[in-house]
BAFI-3210 file (N, C-alpha, C; in Angstrom, 3 decimals, decimal comma, padded with zeros to 6 digits):
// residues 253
n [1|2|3|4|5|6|7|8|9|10|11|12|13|14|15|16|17|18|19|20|21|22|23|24|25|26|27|28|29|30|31|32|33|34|35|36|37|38|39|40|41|42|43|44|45|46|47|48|49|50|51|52|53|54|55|56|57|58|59|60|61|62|63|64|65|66|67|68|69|70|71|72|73|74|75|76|77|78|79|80|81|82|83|84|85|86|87|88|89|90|91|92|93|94|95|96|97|98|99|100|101|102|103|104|105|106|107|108|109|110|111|112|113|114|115|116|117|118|119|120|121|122|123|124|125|126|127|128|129|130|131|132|133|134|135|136|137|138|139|140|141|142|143|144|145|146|147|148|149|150|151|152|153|154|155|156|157|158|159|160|161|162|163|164|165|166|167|168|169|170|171|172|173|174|175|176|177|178|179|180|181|182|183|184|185|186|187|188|189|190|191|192|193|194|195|196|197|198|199|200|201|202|203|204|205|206|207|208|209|210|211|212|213|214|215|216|217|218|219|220|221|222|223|224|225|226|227|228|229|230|231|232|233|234|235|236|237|238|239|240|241|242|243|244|245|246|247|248|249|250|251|252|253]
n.u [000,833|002,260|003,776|002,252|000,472|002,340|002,973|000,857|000,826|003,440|002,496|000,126|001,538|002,833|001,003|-000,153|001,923|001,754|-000,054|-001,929|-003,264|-003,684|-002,118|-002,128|000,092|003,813|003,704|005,719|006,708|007,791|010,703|011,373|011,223|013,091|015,470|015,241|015,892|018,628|019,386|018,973|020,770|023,080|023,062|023,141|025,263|027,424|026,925|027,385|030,193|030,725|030,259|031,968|034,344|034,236|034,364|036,868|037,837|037,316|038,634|039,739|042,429|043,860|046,230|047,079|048,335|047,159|047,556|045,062|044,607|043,673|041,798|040,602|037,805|036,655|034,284|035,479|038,166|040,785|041,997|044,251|046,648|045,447|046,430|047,487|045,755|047,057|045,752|045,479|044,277|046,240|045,961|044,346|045,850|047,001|049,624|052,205|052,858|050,277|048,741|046,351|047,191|045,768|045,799|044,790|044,458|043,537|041,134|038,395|038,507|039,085|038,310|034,481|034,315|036,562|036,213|035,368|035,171|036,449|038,954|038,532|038,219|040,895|042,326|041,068|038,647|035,404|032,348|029,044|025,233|024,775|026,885|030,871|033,396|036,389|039,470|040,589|037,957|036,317|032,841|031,376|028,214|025,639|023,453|024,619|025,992|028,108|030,898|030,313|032,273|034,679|033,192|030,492|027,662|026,643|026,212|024,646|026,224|027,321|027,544|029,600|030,746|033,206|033,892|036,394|037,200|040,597|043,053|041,748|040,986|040,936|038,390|036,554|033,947|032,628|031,573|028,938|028,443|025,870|024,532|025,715|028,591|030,227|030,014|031,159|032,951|036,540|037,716|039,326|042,928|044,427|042,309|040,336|039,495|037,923|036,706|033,976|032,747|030,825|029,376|025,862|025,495|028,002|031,235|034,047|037,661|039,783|042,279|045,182|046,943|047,018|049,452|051,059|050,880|052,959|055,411|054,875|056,111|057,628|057,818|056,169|055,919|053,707|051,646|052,350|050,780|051,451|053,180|050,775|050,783|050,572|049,176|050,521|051,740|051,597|053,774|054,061|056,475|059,301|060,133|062,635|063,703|064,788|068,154|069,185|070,778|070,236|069,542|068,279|065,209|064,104|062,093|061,642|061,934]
n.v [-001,206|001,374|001,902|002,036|004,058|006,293|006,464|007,412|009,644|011,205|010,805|012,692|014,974|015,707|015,820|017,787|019,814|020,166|022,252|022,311|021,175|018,104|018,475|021,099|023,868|024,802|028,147|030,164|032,736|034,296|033,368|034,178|036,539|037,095|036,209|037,508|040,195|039,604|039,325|042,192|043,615|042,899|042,858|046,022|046,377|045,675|047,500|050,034|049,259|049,158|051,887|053,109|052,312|053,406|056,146|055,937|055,316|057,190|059,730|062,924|060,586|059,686|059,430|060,733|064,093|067,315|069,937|073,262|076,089|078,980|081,930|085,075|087,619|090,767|092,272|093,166|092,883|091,600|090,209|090,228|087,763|084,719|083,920|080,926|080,182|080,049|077,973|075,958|073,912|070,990|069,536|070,748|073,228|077,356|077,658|079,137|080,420|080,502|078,317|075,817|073,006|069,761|067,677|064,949|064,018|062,175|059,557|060,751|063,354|062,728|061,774|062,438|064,104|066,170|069,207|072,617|074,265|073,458|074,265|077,000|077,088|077,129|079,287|081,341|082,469|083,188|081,757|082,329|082,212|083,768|084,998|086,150|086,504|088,533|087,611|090,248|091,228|092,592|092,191|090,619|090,673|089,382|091,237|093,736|096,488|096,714|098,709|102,072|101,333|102,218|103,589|102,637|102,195|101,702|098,500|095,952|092,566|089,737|087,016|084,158|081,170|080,600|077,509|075,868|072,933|071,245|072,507|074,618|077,381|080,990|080,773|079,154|078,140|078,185|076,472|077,570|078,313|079,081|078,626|076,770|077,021|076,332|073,585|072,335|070,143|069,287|068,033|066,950|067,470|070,045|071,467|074,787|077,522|080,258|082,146|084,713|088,238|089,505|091,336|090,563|087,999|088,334|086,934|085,948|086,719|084,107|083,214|084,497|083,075|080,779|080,283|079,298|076,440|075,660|074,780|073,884|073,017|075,359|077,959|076,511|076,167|076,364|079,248|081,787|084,082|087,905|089,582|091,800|095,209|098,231|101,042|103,219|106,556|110,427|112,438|115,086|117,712|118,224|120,925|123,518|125,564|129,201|129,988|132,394|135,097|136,651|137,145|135,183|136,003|136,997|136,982|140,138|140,956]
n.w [000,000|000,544|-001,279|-003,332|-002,945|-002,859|-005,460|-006,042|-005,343|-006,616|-009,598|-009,272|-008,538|-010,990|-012,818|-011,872|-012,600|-015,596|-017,165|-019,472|-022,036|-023,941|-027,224|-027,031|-027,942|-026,043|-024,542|-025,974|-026,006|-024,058|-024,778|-027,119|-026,829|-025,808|-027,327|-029,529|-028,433|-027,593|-030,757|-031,569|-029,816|-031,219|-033,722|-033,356|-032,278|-034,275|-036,647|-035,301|-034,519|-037,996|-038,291|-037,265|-038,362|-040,865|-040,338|-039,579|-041,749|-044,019|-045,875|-044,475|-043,279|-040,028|-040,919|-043,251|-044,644|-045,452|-047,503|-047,791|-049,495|-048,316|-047,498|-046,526|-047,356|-047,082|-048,542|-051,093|-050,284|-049,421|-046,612|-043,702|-042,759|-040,835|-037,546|-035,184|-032,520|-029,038|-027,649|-030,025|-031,867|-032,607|-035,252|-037,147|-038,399|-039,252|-041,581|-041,646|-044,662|-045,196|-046,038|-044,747|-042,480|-042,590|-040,878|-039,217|-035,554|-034,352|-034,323|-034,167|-034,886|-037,542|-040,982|-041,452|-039,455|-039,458|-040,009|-041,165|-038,740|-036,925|-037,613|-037,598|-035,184|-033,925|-034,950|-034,124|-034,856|-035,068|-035,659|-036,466|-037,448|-039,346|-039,437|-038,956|-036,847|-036,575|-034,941|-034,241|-033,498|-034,998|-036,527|-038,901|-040,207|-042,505|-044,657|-043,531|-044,663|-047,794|-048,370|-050,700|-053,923|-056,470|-058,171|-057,934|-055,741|-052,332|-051,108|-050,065|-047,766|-047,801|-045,754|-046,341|-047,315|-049,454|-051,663|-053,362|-055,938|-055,820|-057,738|-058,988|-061,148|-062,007|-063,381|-062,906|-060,744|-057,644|-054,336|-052,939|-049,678|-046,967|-044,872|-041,973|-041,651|-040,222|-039,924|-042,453|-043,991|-044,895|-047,727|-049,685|-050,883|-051,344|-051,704|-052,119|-050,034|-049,124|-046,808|-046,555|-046,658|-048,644|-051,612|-052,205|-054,655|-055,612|-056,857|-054,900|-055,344|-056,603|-053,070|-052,434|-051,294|-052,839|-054,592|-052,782|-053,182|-054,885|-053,583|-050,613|-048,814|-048,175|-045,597|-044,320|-041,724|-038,614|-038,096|-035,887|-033,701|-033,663|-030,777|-029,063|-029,877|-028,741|-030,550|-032,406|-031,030|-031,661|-030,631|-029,344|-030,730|-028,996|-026,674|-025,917|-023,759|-023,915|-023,373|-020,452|-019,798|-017,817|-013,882|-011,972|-010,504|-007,833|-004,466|-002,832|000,827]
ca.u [000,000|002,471|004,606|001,069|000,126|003,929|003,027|000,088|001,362|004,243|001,705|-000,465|002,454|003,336|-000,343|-000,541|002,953|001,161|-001,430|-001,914|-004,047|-003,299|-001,869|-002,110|001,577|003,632|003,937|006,840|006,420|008,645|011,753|011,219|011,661|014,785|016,226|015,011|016,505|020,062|019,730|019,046|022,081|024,153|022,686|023,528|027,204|027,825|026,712|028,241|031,432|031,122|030,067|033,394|035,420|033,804|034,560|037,875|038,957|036,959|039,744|041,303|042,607|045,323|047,720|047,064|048,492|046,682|047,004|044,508|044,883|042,666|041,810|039,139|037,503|035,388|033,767|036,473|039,231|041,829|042,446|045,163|046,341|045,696|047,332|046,947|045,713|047,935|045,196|044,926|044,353|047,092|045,114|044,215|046,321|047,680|050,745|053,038|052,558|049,409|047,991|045,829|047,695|045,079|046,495|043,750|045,422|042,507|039,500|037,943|039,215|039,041|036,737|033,478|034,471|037,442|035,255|036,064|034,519|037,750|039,923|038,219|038,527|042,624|042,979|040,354|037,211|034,214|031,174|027,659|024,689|024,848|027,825|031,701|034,117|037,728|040,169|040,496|036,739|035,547|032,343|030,271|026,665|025,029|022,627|024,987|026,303|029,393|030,814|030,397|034,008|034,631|031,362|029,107|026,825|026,788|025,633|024,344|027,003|026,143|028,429|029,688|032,320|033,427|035,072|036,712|037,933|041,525|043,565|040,583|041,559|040,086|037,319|036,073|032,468|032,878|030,363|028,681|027,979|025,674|024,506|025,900|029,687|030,994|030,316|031,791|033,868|037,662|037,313|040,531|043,934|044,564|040,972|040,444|038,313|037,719|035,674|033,857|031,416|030,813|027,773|025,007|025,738|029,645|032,133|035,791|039,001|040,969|042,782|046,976|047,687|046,789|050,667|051,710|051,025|053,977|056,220|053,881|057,203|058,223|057,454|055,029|055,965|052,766|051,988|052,061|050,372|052,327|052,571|050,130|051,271|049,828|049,331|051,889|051,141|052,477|054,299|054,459|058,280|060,187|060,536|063,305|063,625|066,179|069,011|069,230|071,925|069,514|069,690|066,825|064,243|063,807|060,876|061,997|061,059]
ca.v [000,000|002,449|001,379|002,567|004,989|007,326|006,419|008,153|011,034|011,242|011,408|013,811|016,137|015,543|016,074|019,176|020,776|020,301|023,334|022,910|020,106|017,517|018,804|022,911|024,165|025,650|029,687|030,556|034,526|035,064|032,390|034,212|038,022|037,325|035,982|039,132|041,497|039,232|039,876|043,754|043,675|042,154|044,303|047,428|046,287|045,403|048,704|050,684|049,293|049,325|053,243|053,742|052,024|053,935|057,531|056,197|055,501|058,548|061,213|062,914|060,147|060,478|059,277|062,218|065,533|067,746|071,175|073,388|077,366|079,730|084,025|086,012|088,600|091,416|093,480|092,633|093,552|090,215|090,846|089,628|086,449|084,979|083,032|080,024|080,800|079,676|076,475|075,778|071,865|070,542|068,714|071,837|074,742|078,261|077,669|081,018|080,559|080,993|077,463|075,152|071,943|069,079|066,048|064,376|063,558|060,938|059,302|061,898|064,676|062,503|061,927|063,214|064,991|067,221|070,453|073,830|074,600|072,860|075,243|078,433|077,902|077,046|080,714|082,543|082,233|083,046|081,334|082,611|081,705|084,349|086,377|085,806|087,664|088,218|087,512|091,365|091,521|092,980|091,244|090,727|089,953|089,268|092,162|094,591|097,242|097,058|100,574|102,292|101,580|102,603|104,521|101,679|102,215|100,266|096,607|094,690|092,030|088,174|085,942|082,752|079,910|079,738|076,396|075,467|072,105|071,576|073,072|075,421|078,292|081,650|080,602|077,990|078,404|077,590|075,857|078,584|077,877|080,522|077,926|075,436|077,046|075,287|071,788|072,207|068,751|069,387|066,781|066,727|067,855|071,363|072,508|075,673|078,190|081,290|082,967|085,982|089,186|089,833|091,795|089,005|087,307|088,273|085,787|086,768|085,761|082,747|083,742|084,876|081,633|079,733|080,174|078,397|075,054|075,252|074,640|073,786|072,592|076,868|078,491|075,496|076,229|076,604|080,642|082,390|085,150|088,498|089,937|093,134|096,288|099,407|102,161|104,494|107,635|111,418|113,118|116,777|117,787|118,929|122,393|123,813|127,297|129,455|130,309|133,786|135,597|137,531|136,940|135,149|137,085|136,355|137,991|141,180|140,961]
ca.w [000,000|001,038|-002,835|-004,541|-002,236|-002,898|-006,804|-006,594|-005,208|-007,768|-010,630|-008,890|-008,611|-012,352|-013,470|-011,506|-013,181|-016,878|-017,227|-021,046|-022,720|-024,939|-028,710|-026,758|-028,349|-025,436|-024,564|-026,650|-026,169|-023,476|-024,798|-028,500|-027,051|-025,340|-028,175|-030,405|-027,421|-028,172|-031,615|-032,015|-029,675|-031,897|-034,751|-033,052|-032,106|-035,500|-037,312|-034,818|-035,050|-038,931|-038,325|-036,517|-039,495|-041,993|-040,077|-039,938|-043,512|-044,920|-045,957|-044,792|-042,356|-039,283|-042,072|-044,251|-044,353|-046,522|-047,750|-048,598|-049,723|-047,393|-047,111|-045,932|-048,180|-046,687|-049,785|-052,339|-049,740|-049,286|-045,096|-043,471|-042,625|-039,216|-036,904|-034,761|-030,726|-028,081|-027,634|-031,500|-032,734|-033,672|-036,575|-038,104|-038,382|-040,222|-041,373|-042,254|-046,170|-045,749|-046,347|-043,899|-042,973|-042,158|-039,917|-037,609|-034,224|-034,172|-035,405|-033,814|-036,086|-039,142|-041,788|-041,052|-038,131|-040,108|-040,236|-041,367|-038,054|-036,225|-038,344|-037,022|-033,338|-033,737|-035,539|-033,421|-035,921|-034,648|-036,870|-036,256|-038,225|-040,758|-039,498|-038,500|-035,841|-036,544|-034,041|-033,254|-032,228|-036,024|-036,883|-039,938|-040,343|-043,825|-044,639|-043,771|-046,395|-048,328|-048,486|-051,973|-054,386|-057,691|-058,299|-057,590|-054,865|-051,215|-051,191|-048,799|-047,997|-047,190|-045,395|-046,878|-047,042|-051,079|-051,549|-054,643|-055,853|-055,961|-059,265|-059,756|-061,496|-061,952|-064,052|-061,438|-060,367|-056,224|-053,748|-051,655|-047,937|-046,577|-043,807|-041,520|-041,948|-039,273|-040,625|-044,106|-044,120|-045,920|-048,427|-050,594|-050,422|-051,950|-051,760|-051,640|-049,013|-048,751|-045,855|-047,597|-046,738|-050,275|-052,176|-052,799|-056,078|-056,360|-056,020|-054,230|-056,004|-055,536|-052,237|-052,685|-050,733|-053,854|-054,822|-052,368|-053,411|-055,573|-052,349|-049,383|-047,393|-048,318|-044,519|-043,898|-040,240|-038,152|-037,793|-034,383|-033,479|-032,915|-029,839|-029,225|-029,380|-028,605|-031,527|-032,246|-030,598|-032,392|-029,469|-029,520|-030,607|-027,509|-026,799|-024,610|-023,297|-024,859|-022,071|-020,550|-019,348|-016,554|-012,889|-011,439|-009,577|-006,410|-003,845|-001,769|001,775]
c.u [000,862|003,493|003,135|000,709|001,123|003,895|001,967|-000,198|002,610|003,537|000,757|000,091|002,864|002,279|-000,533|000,925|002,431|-000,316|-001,315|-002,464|-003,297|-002,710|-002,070|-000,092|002,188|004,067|005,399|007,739|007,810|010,277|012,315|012,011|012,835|015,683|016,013|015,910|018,397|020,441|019,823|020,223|023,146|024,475|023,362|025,181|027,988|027,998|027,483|029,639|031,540|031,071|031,452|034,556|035,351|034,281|036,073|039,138|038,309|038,192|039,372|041,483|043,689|046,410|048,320|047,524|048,412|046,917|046,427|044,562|043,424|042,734|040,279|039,196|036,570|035,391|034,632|037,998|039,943|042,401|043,463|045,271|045,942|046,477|046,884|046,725|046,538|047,250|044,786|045,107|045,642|046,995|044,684|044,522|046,373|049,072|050,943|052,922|051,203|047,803|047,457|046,305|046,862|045,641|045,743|044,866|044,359|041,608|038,669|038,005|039,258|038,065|035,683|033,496|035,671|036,358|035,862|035,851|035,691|038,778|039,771|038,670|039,916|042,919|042,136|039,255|035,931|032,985|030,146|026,662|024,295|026,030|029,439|031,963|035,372|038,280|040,406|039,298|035,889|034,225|031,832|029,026|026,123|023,581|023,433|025,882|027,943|029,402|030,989|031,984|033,670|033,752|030,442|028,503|026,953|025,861|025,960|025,546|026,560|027,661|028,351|031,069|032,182|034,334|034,914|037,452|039,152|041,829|041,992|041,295|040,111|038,612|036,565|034,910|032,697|031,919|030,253|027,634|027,187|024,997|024,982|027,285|030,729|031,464|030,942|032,983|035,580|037,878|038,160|041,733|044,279|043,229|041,134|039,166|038,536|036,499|035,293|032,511|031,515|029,310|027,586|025,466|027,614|030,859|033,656|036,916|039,551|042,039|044,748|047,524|047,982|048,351|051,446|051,929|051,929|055,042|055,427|054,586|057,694|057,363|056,296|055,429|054,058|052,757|051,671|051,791|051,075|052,017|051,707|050,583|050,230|049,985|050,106|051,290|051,575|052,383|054,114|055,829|058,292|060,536|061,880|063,286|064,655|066,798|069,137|070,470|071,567|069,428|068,640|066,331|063,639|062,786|061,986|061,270|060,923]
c.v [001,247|002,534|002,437|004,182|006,463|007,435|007,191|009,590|011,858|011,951|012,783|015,135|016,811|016,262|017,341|020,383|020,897|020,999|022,935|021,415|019,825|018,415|020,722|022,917|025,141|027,016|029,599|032,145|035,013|034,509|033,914|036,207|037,853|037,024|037,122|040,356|041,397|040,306|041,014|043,819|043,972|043,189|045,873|047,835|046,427|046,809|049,676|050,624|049,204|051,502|053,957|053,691|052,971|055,295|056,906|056,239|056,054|059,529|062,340|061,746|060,443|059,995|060,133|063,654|066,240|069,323|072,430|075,376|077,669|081,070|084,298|087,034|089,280|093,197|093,794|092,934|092,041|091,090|089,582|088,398|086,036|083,723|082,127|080,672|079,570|078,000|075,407|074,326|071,935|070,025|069,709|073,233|075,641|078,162|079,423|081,344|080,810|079,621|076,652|074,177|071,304|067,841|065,958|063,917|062,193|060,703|060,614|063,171|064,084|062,358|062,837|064,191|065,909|068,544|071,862|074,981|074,371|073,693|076,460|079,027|077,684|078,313|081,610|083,092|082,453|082,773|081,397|081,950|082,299|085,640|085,630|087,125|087,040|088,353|088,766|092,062|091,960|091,862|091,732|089,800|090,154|090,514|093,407|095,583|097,151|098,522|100,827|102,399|102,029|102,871|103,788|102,325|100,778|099,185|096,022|093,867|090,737|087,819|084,907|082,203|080,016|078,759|076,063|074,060|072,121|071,694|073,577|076,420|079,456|082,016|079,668|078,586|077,289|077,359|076,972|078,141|079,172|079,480|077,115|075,754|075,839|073,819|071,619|071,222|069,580|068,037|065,770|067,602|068,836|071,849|073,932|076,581|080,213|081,968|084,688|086,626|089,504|090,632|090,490|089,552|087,219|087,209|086,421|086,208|084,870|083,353|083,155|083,234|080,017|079,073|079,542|076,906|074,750|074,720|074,421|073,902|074,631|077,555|077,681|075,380|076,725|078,468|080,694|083,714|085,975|088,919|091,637|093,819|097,710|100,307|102,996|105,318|108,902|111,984|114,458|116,474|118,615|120,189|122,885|124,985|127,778|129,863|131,563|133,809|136,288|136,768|136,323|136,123|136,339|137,653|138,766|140,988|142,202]
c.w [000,000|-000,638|-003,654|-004,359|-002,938|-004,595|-007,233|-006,442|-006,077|-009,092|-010,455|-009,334|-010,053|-013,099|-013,557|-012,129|-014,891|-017,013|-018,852|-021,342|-023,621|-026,541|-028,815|-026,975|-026,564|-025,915|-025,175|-026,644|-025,592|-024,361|-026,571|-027,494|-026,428|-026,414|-029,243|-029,649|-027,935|-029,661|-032,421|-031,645|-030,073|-033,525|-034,887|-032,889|-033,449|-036,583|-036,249|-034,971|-036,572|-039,276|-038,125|-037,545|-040,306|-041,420|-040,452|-041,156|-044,520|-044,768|-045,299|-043,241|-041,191|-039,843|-043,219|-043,932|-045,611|-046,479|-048,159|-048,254|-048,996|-047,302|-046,581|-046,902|-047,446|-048,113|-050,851|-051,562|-049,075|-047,763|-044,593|-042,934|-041,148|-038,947|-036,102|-032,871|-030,415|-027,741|-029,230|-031,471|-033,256|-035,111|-037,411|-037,451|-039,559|-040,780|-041,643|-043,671|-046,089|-045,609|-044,806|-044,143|-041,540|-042,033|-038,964|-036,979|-034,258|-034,935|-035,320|-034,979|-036,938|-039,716|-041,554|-039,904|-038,442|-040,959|-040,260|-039,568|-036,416|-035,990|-037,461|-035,864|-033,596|-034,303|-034,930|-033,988|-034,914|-035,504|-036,508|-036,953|-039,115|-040,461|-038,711|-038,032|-035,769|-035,130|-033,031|-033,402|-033,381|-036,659|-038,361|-040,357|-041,890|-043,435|-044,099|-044,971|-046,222|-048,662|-050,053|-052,651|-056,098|-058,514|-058,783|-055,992|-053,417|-051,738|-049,980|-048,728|-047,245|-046,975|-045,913|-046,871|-049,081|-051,206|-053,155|-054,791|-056,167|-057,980|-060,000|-060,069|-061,540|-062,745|-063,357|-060,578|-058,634|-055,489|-053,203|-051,058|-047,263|-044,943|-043,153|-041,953|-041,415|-039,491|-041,874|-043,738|-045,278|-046,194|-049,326|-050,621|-051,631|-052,118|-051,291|-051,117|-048,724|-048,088|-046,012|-046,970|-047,952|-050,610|-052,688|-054,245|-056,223|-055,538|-055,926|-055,454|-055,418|-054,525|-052,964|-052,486|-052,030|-054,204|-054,455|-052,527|-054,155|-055,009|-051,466|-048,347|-046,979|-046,888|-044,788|-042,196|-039,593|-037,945|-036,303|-034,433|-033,181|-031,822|-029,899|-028,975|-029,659|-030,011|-031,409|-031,925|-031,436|-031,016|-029,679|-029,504|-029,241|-027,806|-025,550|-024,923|-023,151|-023,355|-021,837|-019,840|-017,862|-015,298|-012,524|-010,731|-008,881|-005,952|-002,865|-000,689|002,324]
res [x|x|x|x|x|x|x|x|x|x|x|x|x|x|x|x|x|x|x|x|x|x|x|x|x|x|x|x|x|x|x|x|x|x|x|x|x|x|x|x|x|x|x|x|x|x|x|x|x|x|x|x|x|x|x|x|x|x|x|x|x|x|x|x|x|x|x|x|x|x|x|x|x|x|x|x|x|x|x|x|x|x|x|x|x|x|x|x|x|x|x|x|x|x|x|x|x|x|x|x|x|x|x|x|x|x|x|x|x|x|x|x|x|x|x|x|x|x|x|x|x|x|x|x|x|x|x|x|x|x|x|x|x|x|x|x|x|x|x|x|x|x|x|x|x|x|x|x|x|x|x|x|x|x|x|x|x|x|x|x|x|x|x|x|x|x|x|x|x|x|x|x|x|x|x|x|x|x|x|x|x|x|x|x|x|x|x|x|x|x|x|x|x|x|x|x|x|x|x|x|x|x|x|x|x|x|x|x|x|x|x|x|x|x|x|x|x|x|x|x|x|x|x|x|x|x|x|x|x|x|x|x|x|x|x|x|x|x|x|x|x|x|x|x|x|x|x|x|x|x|x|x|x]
***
């Protein structure tokens, strides 16, 4: 009895762990989303790290050193060059010729992430969203007037990035950037840029620096800023007071 008895408590137990009738399929739901959760996972790892490859062997890479001719134009007037600040990227500088020399330090700074916008802050660029500010504090906003030259009349003047592809010459029709300066990608090695207030429609000249690509290594030293100096002042000339021969004069008491 006690053999049958322990057998029929066995099955009981057995009976009572099977909720689901004959030829009922079981729940699958939960088994199925964990394995979906795996495989987005896996999905996401995958494309990410192909995202990362792909930034890093888009040009210019940190194996590249590229360089590409650069000026500023405000109202047909070629302004001077500038220089790199004391915290400038190493990955994108001024050199002293003139030209921009592009070397990512990292992924980071390469490919898609080599922005004209990089460039700016290492020389003291300030990039607005329709206006720049030179290094010594001069800004310019699009919609303001170019001053009247050679008996034309003022003109409005629009900010823009003109980029030209490399060995453009002065017949070379150039991309113009009037939004989104900052991000303009440097794409190929000798491109050229020029950062321009210009009257709407007119396009600047290929900037001086162009020349340099004949020599790049020619003062390819990084530029440095000079130090500030105050404005010359005009002194008054010195006067002295002719000499007498007469006694001073003293008070009588």
């Amino acid at each position: 009895m006690g053999k049958a008895s322990s057998a029929k408590k066995i099955k009981r137990v057995q009976q009572a762990g099977v909720n689901r009738t004959p030829g009922q399929r079981r729940n699958l739901a939960y088994p199925a989303l964990i394995i979906g959760i795996v495989v987005l996972g896996l999905v996401f790892v995958y494309f990410a790290r192909d995202a990362r490859r792909a930034t890093a062997s888009v040009a210019p890479t940190t194996e590249d050193t590229w360089f590409d001719p650069f000026g500023i134009d405000v109202c047909g007037q070629v302004q001077d060059r500038l220089s790199n600040v004391a915290d400038s990227d190493p990955g994108f500088q001024i050199l002293e010729n003139g030209l921009i020399r592009i070397n990512p330090q990292s992924d980071a700074e390469a490919g898609e992430n080599a922005t004209f916008g990089r460039f700016a802050n290492s020389v003291g660029l300030k990039l607005g969203s329709d206006s720049f500010t030179l290094p010594n504090g001069t800004t310019y906003t699009s919609g303001a007037p170019c001053p009247a030259q050679d008996g034309q009349p003022a003109k409005n003047g629009r900010v823009a990035l003109f980029v030209w592809p490399p060995q453009a010459n002065k017949n070379s029709e150039p991309r113009v950037v009037t939004a989104g300066i900052s991000e303009v990608r440097f794409t190929d090695d000798n491109q050229i840029m020029v950062l321009g207030f210009t009257p709407e429609g007119e396009t600047p000249q290929l900037p001086p620096t162009v020349a340099a690509l004949d020599d790049p290594s020619q003062g390819g030293t990084p530029a440095t800023a000079a130090p500030t100096t105050a404005p010359p002042t005009t002194a008054a000339p010195e006067t002295t007071a002719p000499a007498t021969d007469a006694a001073p004069t003293t008070a009588g008491g």
